[in-house]
FINU-898446 format. One record per residue (C-alpha): y, x, z. Coordinates in pm, 1 decimal. Layout:
BEGIN
py|px|pz
Y|X|Z .
...
//
This chain:
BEGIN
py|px|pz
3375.3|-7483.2|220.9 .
3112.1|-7494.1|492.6 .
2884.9|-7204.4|505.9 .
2627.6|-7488.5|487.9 .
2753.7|-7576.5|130.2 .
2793.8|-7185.9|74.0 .
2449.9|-7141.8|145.9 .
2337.2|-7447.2|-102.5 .
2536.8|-7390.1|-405.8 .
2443.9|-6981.9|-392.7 .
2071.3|-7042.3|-310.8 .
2069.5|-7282.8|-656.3 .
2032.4|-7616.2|-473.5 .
2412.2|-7730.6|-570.9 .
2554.1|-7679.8|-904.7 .
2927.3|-7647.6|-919.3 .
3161.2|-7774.8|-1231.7 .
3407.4|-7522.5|-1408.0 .
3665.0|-7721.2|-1453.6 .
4014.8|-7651.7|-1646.5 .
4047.8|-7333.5|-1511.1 .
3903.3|-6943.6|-1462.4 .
4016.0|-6744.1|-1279.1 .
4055.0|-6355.4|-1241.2 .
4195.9|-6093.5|-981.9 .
4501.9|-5942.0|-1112.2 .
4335.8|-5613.5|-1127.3 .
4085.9|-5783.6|-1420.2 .
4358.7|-5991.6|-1612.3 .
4447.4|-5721.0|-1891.1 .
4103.3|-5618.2|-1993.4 .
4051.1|-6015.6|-1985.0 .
4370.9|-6041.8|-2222.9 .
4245.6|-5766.7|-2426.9 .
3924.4|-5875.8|-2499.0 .
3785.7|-5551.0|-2314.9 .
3599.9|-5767.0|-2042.5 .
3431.7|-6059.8|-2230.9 .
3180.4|-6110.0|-1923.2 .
3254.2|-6265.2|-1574.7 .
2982.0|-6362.8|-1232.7 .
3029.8|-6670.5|-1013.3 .
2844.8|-6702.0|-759.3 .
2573.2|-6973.4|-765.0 .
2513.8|-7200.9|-1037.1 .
2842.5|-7325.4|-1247.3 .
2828.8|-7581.2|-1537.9 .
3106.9|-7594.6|-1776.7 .
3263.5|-7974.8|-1819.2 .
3478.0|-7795.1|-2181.1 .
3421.1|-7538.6|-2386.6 .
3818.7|-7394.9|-2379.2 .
3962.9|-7312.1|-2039.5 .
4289.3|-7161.5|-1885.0 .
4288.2|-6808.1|-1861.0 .
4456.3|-6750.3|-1436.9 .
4574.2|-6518.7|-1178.2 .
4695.8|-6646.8|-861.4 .
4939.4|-6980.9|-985.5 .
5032.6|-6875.6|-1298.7 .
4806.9|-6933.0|-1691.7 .
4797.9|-6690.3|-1922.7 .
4565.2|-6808.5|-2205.5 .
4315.9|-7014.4|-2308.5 .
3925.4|-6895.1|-2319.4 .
3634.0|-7028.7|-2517.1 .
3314.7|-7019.2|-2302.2 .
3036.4|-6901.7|-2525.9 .
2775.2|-6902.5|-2327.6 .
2656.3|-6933.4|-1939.0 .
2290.4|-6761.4|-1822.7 .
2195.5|-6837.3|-1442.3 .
1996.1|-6535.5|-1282.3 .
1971.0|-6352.3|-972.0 .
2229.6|-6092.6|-871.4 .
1855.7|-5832.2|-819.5 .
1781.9|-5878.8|-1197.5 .
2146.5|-5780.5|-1328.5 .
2100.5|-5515.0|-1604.7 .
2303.4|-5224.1|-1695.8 .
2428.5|-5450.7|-2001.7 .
2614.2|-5697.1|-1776.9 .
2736.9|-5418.0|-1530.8 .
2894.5|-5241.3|-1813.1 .
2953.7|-5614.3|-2010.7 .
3154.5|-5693.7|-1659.4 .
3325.7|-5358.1|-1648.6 .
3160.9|-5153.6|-1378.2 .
3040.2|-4810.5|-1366.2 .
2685.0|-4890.6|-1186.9 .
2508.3|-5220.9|-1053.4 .
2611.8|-5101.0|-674.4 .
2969.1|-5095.8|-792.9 .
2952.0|-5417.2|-900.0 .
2743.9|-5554.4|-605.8 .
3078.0|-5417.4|-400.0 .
3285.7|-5615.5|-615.4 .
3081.3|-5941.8|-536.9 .
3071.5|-5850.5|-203.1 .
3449.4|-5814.0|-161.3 .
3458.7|-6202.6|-289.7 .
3148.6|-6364.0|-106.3 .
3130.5|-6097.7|223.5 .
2729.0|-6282.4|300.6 .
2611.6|-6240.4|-86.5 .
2237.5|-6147.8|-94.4 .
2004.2|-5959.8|-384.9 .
1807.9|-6341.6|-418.1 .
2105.9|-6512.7|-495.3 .
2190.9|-6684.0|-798.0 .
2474.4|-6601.2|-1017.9 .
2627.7|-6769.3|-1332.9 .
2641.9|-6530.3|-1584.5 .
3019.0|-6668.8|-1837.3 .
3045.4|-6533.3|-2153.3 .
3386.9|-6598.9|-2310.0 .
3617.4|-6504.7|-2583.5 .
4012.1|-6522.8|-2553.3 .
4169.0|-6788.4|-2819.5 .
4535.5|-6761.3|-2696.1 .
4740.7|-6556.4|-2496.7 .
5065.9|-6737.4|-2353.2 .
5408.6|-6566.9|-2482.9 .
5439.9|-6589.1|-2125.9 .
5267.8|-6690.0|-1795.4 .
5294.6|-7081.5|-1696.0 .
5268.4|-7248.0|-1402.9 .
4935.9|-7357.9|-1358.4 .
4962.8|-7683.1|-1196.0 .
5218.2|-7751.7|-1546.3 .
4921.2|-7564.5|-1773.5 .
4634.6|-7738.0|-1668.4 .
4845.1|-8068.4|-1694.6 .
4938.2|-7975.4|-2049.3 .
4611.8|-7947.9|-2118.7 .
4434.6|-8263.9|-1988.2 .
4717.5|-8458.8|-2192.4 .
4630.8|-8227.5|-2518.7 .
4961.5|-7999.3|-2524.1 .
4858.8|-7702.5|-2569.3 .
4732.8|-7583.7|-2910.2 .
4598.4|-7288.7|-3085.8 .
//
């Protein structure tokens, strides 16, 4: 993406659409699959188009997710609750963590805030482009 539309969608001018998929570094996907990290950030502001998404990491699916709720707020008025909500230690860890994914992230940007709850863990990974198919055409079930 153009830093232009970088610049728009994280300064809250551009809202972006979750689509059939989240997704999560490999070093987050057990805790996800656990239900020990229930919280994730995006950067700017991200809308939800359904309530149940594909749990990935790299190509591969490895749930489903139900996205309880979404907050929008600025990455200076993050509160100990989401640090420890999103797994971190302290709000600098965490502003590392964002940092490592969007290098130009600033304290006046806006963040989307995803609650979620796991509804199904795969007996094993799928392919994502064959997940995310199944589940436009209604294959996949609880």
């Amino acid at each position: 993406m153009p830093r232009e539309g970088r610049d728009r969608r994280r300064r809250g001018r551009e809202s972006l659409e979750l689509n059939y998929v989240i997704r999560f570094r490999p070093e987050y996907l057990d805790k996800v699959l656990r239900g020990e990290k229930r919280v994730t950030l995006r950067l700017g502001i991200v809308r939800p188009r359904f309530g149940e998404v594909l749990i990935a990491c790299g190509n591969r699916a490895y749930g489903l997710c139900e996205i309880e709720s979404m907050e929008i707020t600025s990455i200076d008025k993050l509160d100990d609750k989401i640090v420890k909500m999103e797994g971190f230690k302290s709000r600098e860890e965490l502003i590392r963590a964002l940092r490592s994914l969007y290098p130009e992230v600033a304290e006046k940007d806006l963040v989307t805030i995803i609650r979620f709850r796991v509804s199904k863990i795969f007996q094993r990974p799928i392919p994502l482009n064959k997940a995310v198919t199944d589940l436009k055409g209604g294959y996949i079930h609880d």
